[in-house]
C-alpha positions as CSV (number, residue, x, y, z in Angstrom):
1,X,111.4,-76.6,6.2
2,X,112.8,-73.8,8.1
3,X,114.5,-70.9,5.8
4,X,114.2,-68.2,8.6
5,X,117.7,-68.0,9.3
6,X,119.0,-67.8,5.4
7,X,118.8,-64.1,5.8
8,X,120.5,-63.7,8.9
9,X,123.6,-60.8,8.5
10,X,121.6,-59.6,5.3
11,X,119.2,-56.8,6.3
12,X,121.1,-54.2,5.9
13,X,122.6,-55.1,2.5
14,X,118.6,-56.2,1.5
15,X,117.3,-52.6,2.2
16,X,119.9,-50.8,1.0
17,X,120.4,-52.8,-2.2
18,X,117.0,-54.3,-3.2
19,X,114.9,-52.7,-6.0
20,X,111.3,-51.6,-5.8
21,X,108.2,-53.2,-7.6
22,X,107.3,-51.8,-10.9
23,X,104.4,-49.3,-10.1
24,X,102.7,-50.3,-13.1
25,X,101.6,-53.8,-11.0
26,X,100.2,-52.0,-7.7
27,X,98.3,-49.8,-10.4
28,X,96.9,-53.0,-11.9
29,X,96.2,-54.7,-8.4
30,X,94.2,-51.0,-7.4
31,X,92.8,-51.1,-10.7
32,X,91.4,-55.0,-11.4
33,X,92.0,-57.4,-8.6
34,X,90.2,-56.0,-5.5
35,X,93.2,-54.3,-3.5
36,X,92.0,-50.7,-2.4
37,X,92.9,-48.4,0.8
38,X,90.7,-49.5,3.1
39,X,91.5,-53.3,2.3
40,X,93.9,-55.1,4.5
41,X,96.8,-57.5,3.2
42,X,98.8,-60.4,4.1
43,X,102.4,-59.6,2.8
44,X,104.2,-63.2,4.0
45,X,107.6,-62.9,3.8
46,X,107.8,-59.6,4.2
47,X,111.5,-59.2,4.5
48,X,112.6,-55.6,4.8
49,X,109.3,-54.1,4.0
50,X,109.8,-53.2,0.4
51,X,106.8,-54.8,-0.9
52,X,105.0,-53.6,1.7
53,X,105.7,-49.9,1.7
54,X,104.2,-49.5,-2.2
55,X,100.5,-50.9,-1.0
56,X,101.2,-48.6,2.4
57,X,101.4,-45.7,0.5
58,X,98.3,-46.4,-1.0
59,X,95.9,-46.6,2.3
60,X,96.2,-50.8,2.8
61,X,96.9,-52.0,6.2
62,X,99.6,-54.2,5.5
63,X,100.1,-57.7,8.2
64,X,104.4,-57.8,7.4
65,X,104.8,-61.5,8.3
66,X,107.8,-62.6,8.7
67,X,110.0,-65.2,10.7
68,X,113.6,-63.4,10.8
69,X,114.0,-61.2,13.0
70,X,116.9,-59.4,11.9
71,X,114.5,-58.7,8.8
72,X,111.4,-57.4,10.6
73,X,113.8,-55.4,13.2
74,X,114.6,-53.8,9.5
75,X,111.0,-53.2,8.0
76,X,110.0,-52.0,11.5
77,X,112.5,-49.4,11.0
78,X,111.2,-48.8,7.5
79,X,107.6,-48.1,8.3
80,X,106.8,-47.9,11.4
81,X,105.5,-43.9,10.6
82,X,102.6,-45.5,8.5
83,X,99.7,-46.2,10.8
84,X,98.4,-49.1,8.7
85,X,101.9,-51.3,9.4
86,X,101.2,-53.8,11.5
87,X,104.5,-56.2,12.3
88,X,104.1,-59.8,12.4
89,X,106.2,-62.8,13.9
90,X,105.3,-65.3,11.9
91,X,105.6,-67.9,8.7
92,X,104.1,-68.8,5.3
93,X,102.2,-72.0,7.0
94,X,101.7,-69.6,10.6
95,X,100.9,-66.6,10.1
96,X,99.1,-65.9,13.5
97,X,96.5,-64.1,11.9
98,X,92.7,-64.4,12.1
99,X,90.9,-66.6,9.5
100,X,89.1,-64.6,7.1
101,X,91.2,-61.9,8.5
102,X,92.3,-60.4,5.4
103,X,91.2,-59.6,1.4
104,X,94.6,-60.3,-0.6
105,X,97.7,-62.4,0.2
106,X,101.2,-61.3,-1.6
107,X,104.5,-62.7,-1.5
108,X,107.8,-60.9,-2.9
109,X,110.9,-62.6,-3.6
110,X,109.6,-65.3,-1.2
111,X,107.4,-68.2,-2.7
112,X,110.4,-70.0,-3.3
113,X,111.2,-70.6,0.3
114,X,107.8,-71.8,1.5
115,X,106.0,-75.1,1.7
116,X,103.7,-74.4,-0.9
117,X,101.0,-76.3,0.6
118,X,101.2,-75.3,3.7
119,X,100.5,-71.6,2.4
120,X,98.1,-72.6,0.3
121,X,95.9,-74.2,2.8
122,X,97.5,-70.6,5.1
123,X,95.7,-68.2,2.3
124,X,92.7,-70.1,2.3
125,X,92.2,-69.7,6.1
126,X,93.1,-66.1,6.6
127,X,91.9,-65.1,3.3
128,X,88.1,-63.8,2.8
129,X,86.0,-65.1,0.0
130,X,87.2,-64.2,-3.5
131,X,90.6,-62.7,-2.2
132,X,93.5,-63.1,-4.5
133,X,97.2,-64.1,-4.0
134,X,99.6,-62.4,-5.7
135,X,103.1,-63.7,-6.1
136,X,106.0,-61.3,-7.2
137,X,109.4,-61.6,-8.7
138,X,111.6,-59.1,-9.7
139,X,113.6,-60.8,-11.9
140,X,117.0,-59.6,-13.7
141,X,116.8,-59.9,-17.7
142,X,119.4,-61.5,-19.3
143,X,122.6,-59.5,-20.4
144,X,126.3,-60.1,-20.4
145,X,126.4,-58.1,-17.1
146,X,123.9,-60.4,-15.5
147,X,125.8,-63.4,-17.4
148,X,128.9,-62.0,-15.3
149,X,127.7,-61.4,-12.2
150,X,126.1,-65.2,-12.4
151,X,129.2,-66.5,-13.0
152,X,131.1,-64.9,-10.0
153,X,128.3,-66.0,-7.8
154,X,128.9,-69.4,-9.1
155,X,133.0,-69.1,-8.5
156,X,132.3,-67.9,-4.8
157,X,129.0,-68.9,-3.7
158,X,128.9,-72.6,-3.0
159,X,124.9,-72.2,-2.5
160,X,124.4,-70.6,-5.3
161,X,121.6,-72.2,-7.5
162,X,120.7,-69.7,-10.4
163,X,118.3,-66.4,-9.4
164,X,115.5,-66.4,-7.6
165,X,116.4,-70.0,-6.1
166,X,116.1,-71.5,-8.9
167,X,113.1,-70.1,-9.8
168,X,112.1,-70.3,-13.0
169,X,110.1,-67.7,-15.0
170,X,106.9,-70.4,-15.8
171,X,107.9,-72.5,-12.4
172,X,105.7,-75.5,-12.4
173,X,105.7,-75.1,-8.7
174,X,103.4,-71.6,-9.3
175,X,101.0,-74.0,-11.5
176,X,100.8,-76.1,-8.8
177,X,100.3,-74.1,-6.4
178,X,97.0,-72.7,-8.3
179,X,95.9,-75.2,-9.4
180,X,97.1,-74.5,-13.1
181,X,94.3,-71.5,-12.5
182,X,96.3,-68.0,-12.6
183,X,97.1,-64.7,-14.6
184,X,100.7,-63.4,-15.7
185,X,101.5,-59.9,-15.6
186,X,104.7,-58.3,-16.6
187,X,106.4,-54.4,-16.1
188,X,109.9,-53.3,-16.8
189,X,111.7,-52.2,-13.7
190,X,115.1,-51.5,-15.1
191,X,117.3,-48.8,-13.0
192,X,121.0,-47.3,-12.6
193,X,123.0,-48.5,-10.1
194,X,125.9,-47.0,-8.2
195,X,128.8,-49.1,-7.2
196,X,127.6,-49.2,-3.6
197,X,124.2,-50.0,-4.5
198,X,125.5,-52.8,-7.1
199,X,127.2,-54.7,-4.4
200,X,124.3,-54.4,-1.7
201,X,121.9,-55.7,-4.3
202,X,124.4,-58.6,-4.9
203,X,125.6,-59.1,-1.2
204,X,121.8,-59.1,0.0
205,X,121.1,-63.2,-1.7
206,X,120.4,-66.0,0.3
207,X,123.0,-67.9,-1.3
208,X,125.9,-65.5,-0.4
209,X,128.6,-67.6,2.3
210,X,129.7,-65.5,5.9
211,X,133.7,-64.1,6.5
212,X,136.1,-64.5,4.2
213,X,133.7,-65.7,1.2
214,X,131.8,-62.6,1.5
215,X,134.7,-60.4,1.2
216,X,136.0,-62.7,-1.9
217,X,132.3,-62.9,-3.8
218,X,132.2,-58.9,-2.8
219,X,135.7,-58.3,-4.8
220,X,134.2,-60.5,-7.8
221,X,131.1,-58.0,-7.7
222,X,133.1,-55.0,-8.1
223,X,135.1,-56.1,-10.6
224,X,131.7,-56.7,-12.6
225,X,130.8,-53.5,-12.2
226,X,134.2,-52.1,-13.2
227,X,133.7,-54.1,-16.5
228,X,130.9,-52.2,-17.5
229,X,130.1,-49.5,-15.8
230,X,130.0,-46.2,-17.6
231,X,129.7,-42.8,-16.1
232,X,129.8,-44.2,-12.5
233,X,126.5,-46.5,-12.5
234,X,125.9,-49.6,-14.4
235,X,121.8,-49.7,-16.3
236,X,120.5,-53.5,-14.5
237,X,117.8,-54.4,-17.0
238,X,115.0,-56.0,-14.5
239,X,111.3,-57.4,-15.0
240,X,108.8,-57.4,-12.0
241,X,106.6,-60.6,-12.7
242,X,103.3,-61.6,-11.0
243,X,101.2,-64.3,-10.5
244,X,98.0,-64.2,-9.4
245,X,94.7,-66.5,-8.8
246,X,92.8,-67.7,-6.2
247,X,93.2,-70.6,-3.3
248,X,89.0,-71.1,-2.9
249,X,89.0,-73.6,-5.2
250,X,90.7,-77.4,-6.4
């Protein structure tokens, strides 16, 4: 299944519009699962580099893999000053990189999109002994100004399929993936939008149509953000979720 062009036209509306990670989970990750500066990391999927500028920050050599170009051209961009980024053309089943090769594998706002399988038997080649994956979701809470904004993706985004691809908070696809053998974590990652960041965060999905149906689902966004925003910025109640276990094992 080949997803690597779903982004295409998106890269600038992804890095200007997409949140962080809740610090809180790269704390934990430092803290109790094995990630440390000098350890280096698989981040497949990479996207703009959001992900992957919190666990540069913190000493990792990061591998940024991922297949669209306009999207690595982006995160190249991003972090090309921090001397452990290292820019990869690749895919959740081919990476390109050397088995054993790494000591954690993450994935933000990406599992969805990947033969799960395929990555699976991916982190078990290029992952050493032990080495965790750590799948990440920042996910919207519920609210009437999520409610609204769902509904005017659903009005002018024939793709549309509900957040995160469908994605559901306790997907059975996760389970599967591990093997039924993984931890949940949870952090708030709330923030205050602007309009301009509003719309970017909102023009940035996959599921968002080219031309003219842009420029409609774009008038539906503001107009959500007219409803309720106060003082100029709107409060987007979010929760970063993680998964995490181990591929080493059936």
């Amino acid at each position: 299944m080949d997803n690597s062009h779903r982004f295409d036209g998106k890269a600038a509306d992804y890095a200007a519009g997409r949140p962080a990670y809740a610090e809180e989970l790269f704390d934990l990750l430092f803290a109790e699962y094995g990630f440390s500066a000098r350890g280096a990391v698989a981040d497949v999927g990479a996207g703009t580099g959001i992900f992957a500028e919190a666990l540069l920050r913190r000493g990792c050599t990061v591998y940024a893999v991922e297949p669209n170009a306009q999207m690595r051209r982006s995160a190249e961009e991003r972090l090309s000053a921090y001397g452990g980024f290292v820019s990869v053309e690749g895919d959740a089943a081919h990476t390109g990189l050397e088995a054993g090769s790494v000591c954690a594998v993450t994935a933000a706002q990406a599992f969805h999109w990947f033969d799960a399988e395929a990555f699976r038997a991916e982190c078990r080649r290029i992952l050493r002994p032990g080495g965790k994956v750590v799948l990440v979701y920042n996910r919207s809470d519920d609210s009437p100004l999520q409610r609204a904004l769902d509904d005017a993706a659903a009005r002018c985004c024939p793709d549309f399929r509900g957040r995160s691809g469908g994605m559901a908070e306790r997907d059975g696809r996760i389970d599967a993936f591990f093997r039924g053998k993984f931890e949940v974590v949870r952090f708030a990652n709330g923030r205050e939008e602007d309009e301009q960041i509003f719309v970017c965060r909102a023009l940035s999905s996959s599921y968002v149509p080219s031309g003219e149906g842009k420029e409609r689902y774009a008038r539906a966004v503001r107009a959500v953000f007219a409803r309720f925003a106060a003082g100029g910025k709107v409060f987007v109640s979010r929760t970063t979720w993680a998964y995490i276990g181990e591929t080493d094992r059936e």
